[in-house]
C-alpha positions in Angstrom: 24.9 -31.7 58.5 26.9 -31.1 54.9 28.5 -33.4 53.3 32.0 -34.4 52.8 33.9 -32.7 50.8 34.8 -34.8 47.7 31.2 -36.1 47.7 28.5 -36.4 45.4 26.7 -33.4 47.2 29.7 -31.2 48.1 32.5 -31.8 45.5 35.9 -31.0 45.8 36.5 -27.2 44.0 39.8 -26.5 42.4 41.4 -23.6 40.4 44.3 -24.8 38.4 46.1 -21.4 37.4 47.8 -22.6 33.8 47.0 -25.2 31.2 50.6 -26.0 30.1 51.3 -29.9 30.6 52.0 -29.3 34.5 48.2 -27.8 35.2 46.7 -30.1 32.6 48.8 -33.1 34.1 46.8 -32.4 37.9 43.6 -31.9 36.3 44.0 -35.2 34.7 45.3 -37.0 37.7 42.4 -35.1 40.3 39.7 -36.5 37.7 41.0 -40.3 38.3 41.2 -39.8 42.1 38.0 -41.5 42.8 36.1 -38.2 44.4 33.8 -36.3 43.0 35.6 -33.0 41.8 35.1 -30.0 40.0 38.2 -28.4 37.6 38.2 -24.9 36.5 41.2 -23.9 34.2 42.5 -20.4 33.6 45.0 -19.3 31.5 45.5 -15.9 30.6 46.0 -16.8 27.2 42.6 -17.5 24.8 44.2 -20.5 24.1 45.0 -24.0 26.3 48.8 -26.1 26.5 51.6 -23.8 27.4 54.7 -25.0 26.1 53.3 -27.6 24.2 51.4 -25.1 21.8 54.4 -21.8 22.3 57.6 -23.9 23.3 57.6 -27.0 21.4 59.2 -26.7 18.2 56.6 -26.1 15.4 58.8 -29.5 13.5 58.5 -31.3 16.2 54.8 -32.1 15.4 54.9 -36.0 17.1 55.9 -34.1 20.5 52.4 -32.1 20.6 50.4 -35.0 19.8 50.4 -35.1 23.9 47.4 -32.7 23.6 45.1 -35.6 22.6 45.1 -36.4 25.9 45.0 -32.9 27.1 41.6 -32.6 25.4 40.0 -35.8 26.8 40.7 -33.9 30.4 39.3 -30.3 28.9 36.2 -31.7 27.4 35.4 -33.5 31.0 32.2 -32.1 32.3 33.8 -31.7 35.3 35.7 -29.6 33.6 35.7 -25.6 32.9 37.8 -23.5 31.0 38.0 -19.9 31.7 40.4 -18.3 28.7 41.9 -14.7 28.5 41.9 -14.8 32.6 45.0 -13.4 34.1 45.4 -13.7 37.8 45.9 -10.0 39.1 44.2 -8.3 36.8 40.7 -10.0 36.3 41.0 -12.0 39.6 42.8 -11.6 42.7 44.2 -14.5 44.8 41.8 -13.9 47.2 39.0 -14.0 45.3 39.9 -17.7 43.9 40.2 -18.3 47.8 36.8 -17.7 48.7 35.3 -19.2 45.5 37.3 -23.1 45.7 38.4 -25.4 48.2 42.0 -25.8 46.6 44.2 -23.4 44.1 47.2 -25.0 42.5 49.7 -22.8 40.3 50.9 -24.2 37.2 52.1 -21.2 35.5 55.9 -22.7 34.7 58.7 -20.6 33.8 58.4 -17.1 31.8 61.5 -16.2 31.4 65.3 -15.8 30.9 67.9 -16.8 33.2 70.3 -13.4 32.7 73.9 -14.0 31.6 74.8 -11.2 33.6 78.2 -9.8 31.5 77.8 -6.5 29.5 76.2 -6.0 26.2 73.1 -8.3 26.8 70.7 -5.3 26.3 72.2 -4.6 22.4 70.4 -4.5 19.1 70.7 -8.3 18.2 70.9 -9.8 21.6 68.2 -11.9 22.4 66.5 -14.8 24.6 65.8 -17.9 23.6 62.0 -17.7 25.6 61.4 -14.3 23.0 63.0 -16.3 19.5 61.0 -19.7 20.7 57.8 -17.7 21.3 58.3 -15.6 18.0 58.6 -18.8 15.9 55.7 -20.5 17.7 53.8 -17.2 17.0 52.7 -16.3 20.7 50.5 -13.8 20.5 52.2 -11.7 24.0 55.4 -11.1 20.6 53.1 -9.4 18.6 55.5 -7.2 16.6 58.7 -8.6 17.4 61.0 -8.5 15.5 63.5 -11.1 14.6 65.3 -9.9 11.4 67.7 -12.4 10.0 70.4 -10.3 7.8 72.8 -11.8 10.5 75.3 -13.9 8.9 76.7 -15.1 12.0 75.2 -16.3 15.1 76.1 -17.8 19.0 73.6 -19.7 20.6 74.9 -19.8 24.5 73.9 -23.0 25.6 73.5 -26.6 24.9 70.5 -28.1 26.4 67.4 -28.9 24.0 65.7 -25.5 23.8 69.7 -24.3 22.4 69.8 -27.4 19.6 65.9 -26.6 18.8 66.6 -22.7 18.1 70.0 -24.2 15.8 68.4 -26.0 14.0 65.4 -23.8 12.7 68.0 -21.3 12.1 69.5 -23.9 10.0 66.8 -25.2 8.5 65.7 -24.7 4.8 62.8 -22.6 4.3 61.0 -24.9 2.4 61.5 -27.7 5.2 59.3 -25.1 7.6 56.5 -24.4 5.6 55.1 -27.3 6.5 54.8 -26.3 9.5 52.9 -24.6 12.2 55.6 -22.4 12.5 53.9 -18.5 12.4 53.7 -16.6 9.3 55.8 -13.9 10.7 58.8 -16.3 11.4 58.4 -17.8 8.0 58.3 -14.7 6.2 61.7 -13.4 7.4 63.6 -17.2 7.6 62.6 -16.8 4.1 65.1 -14.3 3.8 67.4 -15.9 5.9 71.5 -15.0 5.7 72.8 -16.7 8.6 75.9 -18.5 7.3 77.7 -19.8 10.5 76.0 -21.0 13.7 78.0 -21.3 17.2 76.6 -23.3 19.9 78.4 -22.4 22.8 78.7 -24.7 26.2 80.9 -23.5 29.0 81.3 -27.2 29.7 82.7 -30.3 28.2 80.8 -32.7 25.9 80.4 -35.4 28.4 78.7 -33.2 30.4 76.4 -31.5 27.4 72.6 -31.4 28.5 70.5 -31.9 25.2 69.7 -35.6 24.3 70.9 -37.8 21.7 67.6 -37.4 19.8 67.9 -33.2 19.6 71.7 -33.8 18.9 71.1 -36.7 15.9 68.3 -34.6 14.5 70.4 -31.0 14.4 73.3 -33.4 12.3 71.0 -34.5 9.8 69.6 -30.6 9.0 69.2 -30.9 5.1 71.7 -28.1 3.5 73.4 -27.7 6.8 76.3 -29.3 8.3 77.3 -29.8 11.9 80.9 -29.6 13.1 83.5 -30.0 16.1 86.7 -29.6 16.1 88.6 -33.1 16.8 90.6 -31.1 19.5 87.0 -30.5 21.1 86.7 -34.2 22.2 90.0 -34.6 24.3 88.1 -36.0 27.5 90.0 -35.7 31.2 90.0 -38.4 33.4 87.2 -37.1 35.5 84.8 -36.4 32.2 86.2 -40.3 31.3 84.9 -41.7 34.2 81.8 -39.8 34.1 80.9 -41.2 30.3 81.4 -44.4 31.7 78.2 -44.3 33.8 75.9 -42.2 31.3 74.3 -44.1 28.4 73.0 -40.9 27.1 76.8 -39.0 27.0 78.1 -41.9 25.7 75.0 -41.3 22.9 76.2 -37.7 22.2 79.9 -38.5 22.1 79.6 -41.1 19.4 77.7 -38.4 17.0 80.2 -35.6 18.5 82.8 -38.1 17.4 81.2 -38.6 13.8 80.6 -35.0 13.1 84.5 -34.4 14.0 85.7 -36.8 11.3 83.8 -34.8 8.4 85.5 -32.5 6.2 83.6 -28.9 6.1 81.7 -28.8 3.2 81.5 -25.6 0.8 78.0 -23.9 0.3 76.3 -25.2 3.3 75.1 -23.4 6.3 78.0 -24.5 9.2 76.7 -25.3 13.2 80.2 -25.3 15.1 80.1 -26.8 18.3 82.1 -24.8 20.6 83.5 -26.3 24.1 84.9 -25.0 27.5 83.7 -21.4 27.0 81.8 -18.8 28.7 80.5 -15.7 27.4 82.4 -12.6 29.1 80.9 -9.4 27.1 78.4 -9.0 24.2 80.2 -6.7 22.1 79.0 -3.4 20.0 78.5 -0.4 17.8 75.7 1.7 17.3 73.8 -0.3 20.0 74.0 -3.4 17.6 76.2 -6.8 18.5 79.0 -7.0 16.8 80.6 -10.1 18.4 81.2 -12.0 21.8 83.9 -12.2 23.6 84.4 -15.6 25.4 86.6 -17.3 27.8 88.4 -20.8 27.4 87.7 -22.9 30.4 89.1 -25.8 32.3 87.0 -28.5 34.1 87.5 -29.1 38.2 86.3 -31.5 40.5 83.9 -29.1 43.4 83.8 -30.5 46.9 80.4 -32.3 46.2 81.8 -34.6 43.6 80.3 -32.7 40.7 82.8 -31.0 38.0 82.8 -27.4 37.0 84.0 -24.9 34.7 86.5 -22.4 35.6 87.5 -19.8 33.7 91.8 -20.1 32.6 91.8 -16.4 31.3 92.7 -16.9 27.8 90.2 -14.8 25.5 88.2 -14.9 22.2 86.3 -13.2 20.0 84.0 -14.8 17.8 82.7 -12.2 15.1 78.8 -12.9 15.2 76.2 -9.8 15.0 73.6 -11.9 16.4 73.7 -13.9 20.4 70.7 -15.9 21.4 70.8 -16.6 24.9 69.5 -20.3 26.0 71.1 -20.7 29.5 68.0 -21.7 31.5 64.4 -20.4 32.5 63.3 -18.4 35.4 59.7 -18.6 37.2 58.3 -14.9 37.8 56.5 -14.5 41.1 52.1 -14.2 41.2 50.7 -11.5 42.3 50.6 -11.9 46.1 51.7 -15.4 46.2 54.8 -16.8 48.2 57.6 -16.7 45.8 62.0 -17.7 46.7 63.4 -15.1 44.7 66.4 -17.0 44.8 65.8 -20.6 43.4 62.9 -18.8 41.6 60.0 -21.2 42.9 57.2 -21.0 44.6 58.4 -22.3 48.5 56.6 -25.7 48.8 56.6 -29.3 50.2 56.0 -32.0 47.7 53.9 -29.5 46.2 52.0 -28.2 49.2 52.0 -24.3 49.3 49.9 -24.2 52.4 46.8 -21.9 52.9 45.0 -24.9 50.4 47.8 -23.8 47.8 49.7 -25.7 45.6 52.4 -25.8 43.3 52.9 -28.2 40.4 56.0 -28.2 37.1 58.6 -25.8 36.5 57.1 -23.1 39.3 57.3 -25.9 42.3 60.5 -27.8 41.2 62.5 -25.0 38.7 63.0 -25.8 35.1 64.2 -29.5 35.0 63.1 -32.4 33.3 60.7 -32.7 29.7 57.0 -32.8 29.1 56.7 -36.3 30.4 58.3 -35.2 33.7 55.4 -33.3 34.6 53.3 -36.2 34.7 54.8 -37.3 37.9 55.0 -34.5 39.4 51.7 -33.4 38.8 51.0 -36.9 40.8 53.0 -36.0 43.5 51.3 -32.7 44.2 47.5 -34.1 43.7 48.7 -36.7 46.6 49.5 -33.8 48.8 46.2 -32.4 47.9 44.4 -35.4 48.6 45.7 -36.2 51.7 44.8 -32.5 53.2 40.9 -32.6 52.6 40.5 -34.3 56.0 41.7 -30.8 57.4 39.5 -28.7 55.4 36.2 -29.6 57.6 33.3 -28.3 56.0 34.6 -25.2 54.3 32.0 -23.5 52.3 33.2 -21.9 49.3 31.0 -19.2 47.4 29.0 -19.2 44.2 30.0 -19.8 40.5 33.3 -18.0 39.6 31.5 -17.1 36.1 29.1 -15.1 37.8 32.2 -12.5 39.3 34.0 -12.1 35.7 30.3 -11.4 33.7 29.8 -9.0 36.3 33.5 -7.7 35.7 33.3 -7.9 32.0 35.7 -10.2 31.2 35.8 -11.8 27.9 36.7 -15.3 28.8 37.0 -17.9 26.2 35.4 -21.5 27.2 36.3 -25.1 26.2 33.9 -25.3 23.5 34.8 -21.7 21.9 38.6 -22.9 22.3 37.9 -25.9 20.6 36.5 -23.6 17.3 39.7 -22.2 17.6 41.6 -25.1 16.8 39.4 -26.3 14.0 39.8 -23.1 12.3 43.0 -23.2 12.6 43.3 -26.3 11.2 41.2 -25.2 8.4 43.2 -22.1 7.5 46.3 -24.8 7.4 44.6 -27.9 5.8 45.2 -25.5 2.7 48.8 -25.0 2.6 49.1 -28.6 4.0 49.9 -27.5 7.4 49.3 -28.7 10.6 47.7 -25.5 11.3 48.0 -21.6 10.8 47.2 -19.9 14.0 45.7 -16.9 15.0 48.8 -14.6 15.8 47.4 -12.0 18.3 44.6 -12.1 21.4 42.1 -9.9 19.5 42.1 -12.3 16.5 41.2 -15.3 18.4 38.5 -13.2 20.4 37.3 -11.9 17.0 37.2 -16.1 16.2 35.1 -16.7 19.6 32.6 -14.0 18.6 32.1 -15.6 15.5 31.9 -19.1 16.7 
């Protein structure tokens, strides 16, 4: 008779599809769950973290100090890494079916929620997922281009990811450098002409998403100056009564509320905070932006209690040649996996797929919450996972995983070659006194594996 699964003999097998802090999060939390397991990773990237290496900003060096413990869970020996692994094109679903006992898919959000109003596809219009990546030098924007002539700029949005891409627009040159930011992004913020930065909310500030933290940090940007208008902070009675329960609003009001007594200050590179607006049409020439046109809204109180912005029908125009979009992300469906096209998930309970599937982060809940977040959700799903071993009786799952991509040919990267990565690219920035310079396309760090 075989043994259980989860024992010493039979242990429990499971893919985790993504190494951002979601997948790395369950790996970590399946390791303490007192069975004997066995954790293979795949990313299609050469390179572990997700957002923590590509999303977190490259001055935000404290915030990726959460891959410490990332690497106690990689360098596990019940762990595996398999690098440069895409599922659907090196793998099918089906395949990682047959070879573990459980798959769970923590590939988060990829993309750009679409402001759907004309002009998005000009010359100058851009995500926030495509400038984010290009700063953090992701290797899937080799080539893009991000040049900064642009002496004007709107950034639609204001949750973090908007005050993170204001303030390295803002930010001296100097002040990146010592950085990981990419080469690429340094090079042409070098040359930087943006003069005037508009951060756009088609909300009140009471009801402003990004922290007090983010919003402190983009006010003290050294040769740049953050503004409101006083005329910004007149409050209704509902976005009164709503600042009276949130600790964090009241946070951002007070600095709203000191940045609204300055004076403007000559010779300094202005961030305008812009209220009760929405963008209507991305305006052009010659296939480039040449400004935005926005309406003013008013705030209403929806059935459910929550308040809203509706549109009055008075017009603007703000002259910007340059509109970074930083509405929200969107999850893109998996090859053959169950996927709500509509809230953009993959459909699950508590993290249970079914068909021993399982989601975890941004691609079970949507794209709420920080890095920390994850942890407890990651929890939640391993629970699920846990409690649905019972039902899979003595499955038998088939040989080494390794043994299918040799015979394929595909050049995965392992722990160990991913951990010569990182010391080289700490090596190439111990120089420059940077965190670290790293490789800026797939066939460098491969070239960096071969070598290892």
């Amino acid at each position: 008779m075989s043994e259980n699964i989860g024992s010493s003999g039979n242990p429990l097998r499971v893919a985790i599809i993504g190494t951002g802090p979601s997948g790395m999060f369950a790996a970590g939390a399946l390791l303490k769950s007192g069975l004997e397991v066995r954790v293979d990773l795949f990313d299609k990237l050469p390179t572990p973290y997700g957002l923590v290496r590509y999303g977190v900003a490259p001055d935000h060096q404290k915030i990726k100090k959460v891959a410490a413990a990332f690497e106690r869970t990689g360098a596990d020996e019940r762990v595996r890494f398999f690098g440069n692994v895409k599922l659907g094109r090196d793998v099918t679903r089906e395949e990682l079916l047959d070879h573990y006992h459980q798959i769970v898919y923590a590939v988060g959000a990829q993309a750009d929620a679409s402001l759907g109003i004309p002009g998005e596809d000009l010359e100058g219009s851009i995500s926030s997922t495509e400038l984010v990546n290009w700063y953090n030098g992701h290797p899937e924007l080799e080539g893009f281009d991000v040049p900064l002539e642009h002496r004007s700029v709107a950034i639609i949005g204001i949750g973090n990811v908007a005050i993170d891409v204001a303030r390295i627009l803002a930010k001296r040159p100097e002040d990146l450098a010592t950085t990981d930011i990419s080469d690429a992004a340094l090079a042409e913020l070098s040359k930087n002409h943006i003069r005037e930065i508009f951060v756009l909310a088609r909300r009140g500030p009471v009801e402003a998403k990004c922290t007090p933290k983010e919003l402190s940090e983009l006010s003290e940007v050294e040769g740049a100056q953050a503004w409101i208008n006083p005329d910004e902070l007149e409050l209704g009675p509902e976005s009164e009564k709503a600042l009276e329960e949130d600790r964090s609003a009241q946070q951002n009001i007070e600095i709203f509320r000191r940045l609204a007594g300055e004076a403007l200050i000559e010779g300094k590179r202005h961030i305008h905070f812009k209220f009760l607006v929405s963008p209507v049409e991305i305006l052009g020439e010659n296939g480039r932006v040449t400004g935005l046109k926005v309406e003013r809204n008013r705030l209403v109180m929806r059935p459910d209690g929550r308040l809203s912005a509706e549109g009055t029908g008075e017009m603007e125009t703000l002259a910007v040649s340059m509109v970074v979009r930083a509405v929200g992300y969107r999850s893109r469906p998996l090859p053959d996996v169950p996927f709500d096209e509509n809230r953009a998930i993959i459909p699950n309970q508590k993290g249970t797929v079914g068909n021993r599937e399982y989601a975890v982060g941004w691609i079970k809940r949507g794209p709420t919450g920080l890095i920390g977040t994850n942890k407890g959700d990651a929890n939640e799903t391993v629970e699920s996972m846990l409690a649905e071993i019972p039902a899979l009786g003595n499955l038998e799952v088939s040989a080494d995983i390794a043994e299918l991509l040799n015979q394929r040919e595909v050049r995965f990267v392992t722990w160990e070659e991913w951990r010569r990565l990182d010391e080289l690219e700490t090596e190439r920035g111990s120089t420059s006194g940077r965190p670290r310079v790293k490789f800026a396309t797939i066939s460098e760090m491969l070239e960096g594996c071969d070598n290892c």
